[in-house]
C-alpha positions as CSV (number, residue, x, y, z in Angstrom):
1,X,132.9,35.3,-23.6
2,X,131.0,37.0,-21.0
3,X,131.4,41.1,-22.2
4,X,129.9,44.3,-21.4
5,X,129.1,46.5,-24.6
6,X,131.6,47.7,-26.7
7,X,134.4,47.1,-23.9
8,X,137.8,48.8,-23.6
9,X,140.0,45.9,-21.8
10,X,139.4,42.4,-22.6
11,X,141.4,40.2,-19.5
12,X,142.3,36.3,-20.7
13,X,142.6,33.5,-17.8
14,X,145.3,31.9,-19.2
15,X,145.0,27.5,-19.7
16,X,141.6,26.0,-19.0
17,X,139.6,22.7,-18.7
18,X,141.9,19.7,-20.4
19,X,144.8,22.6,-20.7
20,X,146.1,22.9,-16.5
21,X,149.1,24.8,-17.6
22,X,151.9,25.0,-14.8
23,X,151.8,23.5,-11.5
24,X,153.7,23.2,-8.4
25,X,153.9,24.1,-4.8
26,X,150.0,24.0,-4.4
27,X,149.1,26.3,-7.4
28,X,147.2,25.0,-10.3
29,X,147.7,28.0,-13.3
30,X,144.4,27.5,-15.0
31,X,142.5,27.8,-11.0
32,X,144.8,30.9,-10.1
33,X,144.1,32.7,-13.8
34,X,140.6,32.2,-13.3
35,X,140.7,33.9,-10.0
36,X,142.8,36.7,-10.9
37,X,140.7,37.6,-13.9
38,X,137.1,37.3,-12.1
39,X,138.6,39.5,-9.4
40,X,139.9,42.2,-12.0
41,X,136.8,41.7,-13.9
42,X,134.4,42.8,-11.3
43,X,136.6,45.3,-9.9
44,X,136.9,47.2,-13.3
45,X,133.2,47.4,-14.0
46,X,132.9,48.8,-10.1
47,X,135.4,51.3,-11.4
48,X,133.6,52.2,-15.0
49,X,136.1,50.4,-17.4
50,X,134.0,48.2,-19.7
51,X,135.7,45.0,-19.8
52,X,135.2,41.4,-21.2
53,X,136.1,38.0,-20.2
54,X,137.3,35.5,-23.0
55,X,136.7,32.6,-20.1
56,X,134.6,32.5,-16.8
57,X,134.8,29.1,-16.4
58,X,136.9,25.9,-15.9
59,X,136.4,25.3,-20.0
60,X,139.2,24.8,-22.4
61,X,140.0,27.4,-24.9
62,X,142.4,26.4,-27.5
63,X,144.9,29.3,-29.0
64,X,143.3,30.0,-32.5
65,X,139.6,31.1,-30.6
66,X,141.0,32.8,-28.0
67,X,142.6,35.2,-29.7
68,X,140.1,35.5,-32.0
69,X,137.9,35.6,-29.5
70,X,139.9,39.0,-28.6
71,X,140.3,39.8,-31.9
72,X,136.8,40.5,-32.3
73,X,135.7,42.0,-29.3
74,X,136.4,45.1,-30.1
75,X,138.6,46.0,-27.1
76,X,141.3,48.2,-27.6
77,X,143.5,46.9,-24.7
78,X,144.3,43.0,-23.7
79,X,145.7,41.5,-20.5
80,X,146.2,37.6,-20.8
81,X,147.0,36.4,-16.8
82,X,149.7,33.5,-16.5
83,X,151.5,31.8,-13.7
84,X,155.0,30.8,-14.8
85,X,157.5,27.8,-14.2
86,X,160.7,26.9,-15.0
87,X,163.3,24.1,-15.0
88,X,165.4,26.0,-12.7
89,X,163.6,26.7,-9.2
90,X,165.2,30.1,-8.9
91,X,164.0,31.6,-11.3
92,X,161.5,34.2,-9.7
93,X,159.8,37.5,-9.9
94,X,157.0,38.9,-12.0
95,X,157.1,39.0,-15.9
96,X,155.3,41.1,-19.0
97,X,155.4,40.8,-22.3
98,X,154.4,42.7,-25.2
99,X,154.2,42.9,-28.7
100,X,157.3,43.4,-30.8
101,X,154.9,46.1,-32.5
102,X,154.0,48.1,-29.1
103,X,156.5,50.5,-27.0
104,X,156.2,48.5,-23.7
105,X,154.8,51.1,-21.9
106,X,151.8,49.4,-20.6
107,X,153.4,46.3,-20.0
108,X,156.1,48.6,-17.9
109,X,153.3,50.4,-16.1
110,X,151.5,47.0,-15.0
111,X,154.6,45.4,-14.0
112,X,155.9,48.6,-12.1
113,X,152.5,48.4,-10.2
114,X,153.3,44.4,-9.3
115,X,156.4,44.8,-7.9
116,X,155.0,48.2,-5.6
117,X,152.9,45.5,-4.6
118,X,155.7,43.3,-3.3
119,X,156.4,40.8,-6.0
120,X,160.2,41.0,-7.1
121,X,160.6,42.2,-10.6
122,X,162.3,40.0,-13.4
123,X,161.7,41.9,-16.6
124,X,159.2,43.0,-18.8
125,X,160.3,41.8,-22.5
126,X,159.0,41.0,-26.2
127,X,159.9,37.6,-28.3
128,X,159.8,37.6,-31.9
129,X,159.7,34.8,-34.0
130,X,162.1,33.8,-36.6
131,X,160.1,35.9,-39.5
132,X,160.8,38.8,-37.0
133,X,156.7,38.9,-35.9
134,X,155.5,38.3,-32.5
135,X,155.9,34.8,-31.4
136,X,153.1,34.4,-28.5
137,X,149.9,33.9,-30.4
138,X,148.2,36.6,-27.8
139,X,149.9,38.8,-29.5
140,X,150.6,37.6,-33.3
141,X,146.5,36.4,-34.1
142,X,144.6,39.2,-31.7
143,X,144.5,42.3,-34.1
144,X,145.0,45.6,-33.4
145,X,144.1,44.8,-29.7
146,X,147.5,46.0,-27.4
147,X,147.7,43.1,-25.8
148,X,150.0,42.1,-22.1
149,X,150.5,38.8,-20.8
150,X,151.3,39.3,-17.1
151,X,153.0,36.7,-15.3
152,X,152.3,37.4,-11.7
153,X,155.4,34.5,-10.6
154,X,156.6,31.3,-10.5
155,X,154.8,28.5,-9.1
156,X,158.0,26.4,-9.4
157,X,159.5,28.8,-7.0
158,X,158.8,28.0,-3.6
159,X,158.9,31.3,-2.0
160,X,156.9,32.6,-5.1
161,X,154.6,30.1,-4.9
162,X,154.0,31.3,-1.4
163,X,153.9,34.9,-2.2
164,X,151.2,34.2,-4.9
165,X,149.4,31.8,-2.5
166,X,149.1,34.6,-0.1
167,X,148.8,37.6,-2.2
168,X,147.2,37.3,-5.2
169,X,144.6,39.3,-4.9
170,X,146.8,42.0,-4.2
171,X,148.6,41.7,-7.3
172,X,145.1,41.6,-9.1
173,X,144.3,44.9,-7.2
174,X,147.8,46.2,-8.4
175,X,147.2,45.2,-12.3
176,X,144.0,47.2,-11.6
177,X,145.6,50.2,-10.3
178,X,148.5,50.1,-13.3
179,X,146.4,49.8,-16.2
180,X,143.6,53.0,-14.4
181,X,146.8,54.9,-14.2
182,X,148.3,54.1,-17.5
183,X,144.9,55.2,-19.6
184,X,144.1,57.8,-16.9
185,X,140.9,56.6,-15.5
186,X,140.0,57.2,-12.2
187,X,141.2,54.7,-9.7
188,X,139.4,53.6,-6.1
189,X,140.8,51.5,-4.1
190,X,138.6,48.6,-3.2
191,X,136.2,49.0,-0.5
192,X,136.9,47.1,2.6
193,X,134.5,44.0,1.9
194,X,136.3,43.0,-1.0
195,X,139.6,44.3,-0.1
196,X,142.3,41.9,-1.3
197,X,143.2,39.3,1.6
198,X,146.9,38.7,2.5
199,X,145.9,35.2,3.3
200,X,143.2,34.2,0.8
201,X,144.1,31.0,-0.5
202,X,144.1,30.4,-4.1
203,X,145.0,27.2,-5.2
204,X,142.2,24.4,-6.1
205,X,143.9,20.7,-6.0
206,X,144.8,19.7,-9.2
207,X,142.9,17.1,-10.8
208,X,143.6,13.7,-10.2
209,X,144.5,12.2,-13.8
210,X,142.3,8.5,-13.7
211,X,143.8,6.8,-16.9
212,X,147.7,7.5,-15.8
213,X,147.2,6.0,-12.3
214,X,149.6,3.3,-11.7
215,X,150.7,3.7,-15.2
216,X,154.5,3.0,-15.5
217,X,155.6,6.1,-16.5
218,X,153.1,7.9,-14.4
219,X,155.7,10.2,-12.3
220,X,157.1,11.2,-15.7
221,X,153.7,11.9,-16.8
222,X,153.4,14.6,-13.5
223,X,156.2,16.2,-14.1
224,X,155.7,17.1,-17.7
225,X,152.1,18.2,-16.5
226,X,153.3,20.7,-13.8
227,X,156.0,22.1,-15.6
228,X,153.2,22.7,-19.1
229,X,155.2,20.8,-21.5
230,X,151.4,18.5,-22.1
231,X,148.3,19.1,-21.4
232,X,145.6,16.2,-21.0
233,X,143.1,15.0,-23.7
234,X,140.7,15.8,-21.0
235,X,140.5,17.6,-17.3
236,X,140.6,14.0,-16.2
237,X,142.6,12.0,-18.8
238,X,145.8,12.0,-20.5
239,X,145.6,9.2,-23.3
240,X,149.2,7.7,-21.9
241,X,149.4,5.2,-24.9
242,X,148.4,7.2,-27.8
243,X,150.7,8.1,-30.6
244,X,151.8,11.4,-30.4
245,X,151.5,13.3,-34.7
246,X,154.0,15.1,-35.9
247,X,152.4,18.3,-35.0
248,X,152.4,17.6,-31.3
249,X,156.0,17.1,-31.3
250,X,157.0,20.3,-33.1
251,X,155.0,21.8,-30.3
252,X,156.7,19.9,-27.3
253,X,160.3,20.9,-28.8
254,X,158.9,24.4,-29.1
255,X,158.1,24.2,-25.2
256,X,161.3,22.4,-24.4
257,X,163.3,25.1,-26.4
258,X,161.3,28.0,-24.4
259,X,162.0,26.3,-21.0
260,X,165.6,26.0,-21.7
261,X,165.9,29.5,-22.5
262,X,163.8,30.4,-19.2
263,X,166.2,28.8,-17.0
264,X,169.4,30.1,-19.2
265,X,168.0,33.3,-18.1
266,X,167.5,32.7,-14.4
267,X,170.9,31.8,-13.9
């Protein structure tokens, strides 16, 4: 974690190293989160908000550390960046979520700012779990911390995909703008140097997978990999004929479940 002292926002690239997260349409989630945050990082501290980073790197982070990792910074806000995908290629639009504990406003405010931006709007929501608590980790295991995870769009959306390709650092900059105006700091908009770019690309290639090629069920493998239901052993290998546990199961029917609903609610 890379922090200044006692910060007030702690931002979370979402996925990392062996974890690529979604995929499609020439975005790679873990490349674009990184990108986001790092922009909103530096723009934050030009603006006075002290702010940490739980990632500035390619590196994998798994769940339990992260939010630990925000847990203990002693932040009192979170924002945890994401790039969604979905069975269903029109589903679209820009997504929060927040804690079944919280009001929603922030996660309305940062949202609101998105879609002024440009981005269409979907919805900003909570999720409980079947005990009635919070079901994304980010928000269950990170404290008092208020915590949002943005979802800027779809990268399984193809005219998402090319908004976010195009514009994400305008979406950074709105996110910015949002979360100044929702704890009433002072906002500046960006001087002209580091303006955001309406044609900045974003995307990095994604990274070839060596044990799975030529592998015959290596387009299967793909697909499950863009669309986040596995992640690699490594940034570079997969592990095609290792048993999966039991544990790694429960988790893929979790994802398959969550997918399902996704595209339920698209149509």
């Amino acid at each position: 974690m890379i922090r200044d002292s006692k910060p007030l926002l702690i931002i979370d690239p979402g996925h990392g190293g062996a974890d690529p997260g979604a995929g499609g349409n020439g975005i790679v989630e873990k490349a674009m989160t990184l990108d986001i945050s790092l922009y909103q990082y530096n723009r934050f501290r030009e603006l006075g908000v002290k702010v940490a980073l739980t990632r500035n790197s390619d590196t994998t982070l798994e769940p339990t550390p992260r939010a630990e990792m925000v847990k203990q910074s002693g932040a009192q806000y979170g924002i945890s960046n994401h790039i969604n995908a979905a069975p269903s290629s029109t589903a679209a639009g820009a997504e929060t979520i927040y804690s079944v504990y919280a009001n929603g406003k922030m996660a309305n405010a940062l949202l609101d700012s998105i879609v002024g931006a440009g981005q269409p709007r979907r919805r900003a929501f909570s999720r409980s779990n079947e005990s009635g608590g919070d079901y994304y980790f980010m928000h269950r295991n990170t404290g008092k911390v208020e915590t949002v995870i943005v979802e800027y769009g779809f990268c399984s959306n193809a005219q998402d995909a090319e908004r976010l390709k195009n514009k994400w650092k305008t979406y950074a900059e709105a996110v910015v703008q949002g979360f100044c105006a929702y704890i009433a700091h002072p906002y500046k908009p960006p001087a002209a140097a580091t303006a955001p770019s309406k044609t900045t690309p974003v995307a990095k290639p994604t990274p070839v997978i060596r044990d799975i090629q030529g592998h015959w069920a290596e387009q299967s493998i793909l697909k499950a990999l863009q669309t986040g239901l596995l992640v690699g052993t490594a940034a570079d290998r997969f592990s095609p004929d290792e048993p999966i546990t039991r544990a790694q199961l429960a988790v893929l029917l979790d994802r398959l479940q969550l997918l399902d609903k996704e595209a339920k609610a698209a149509t």
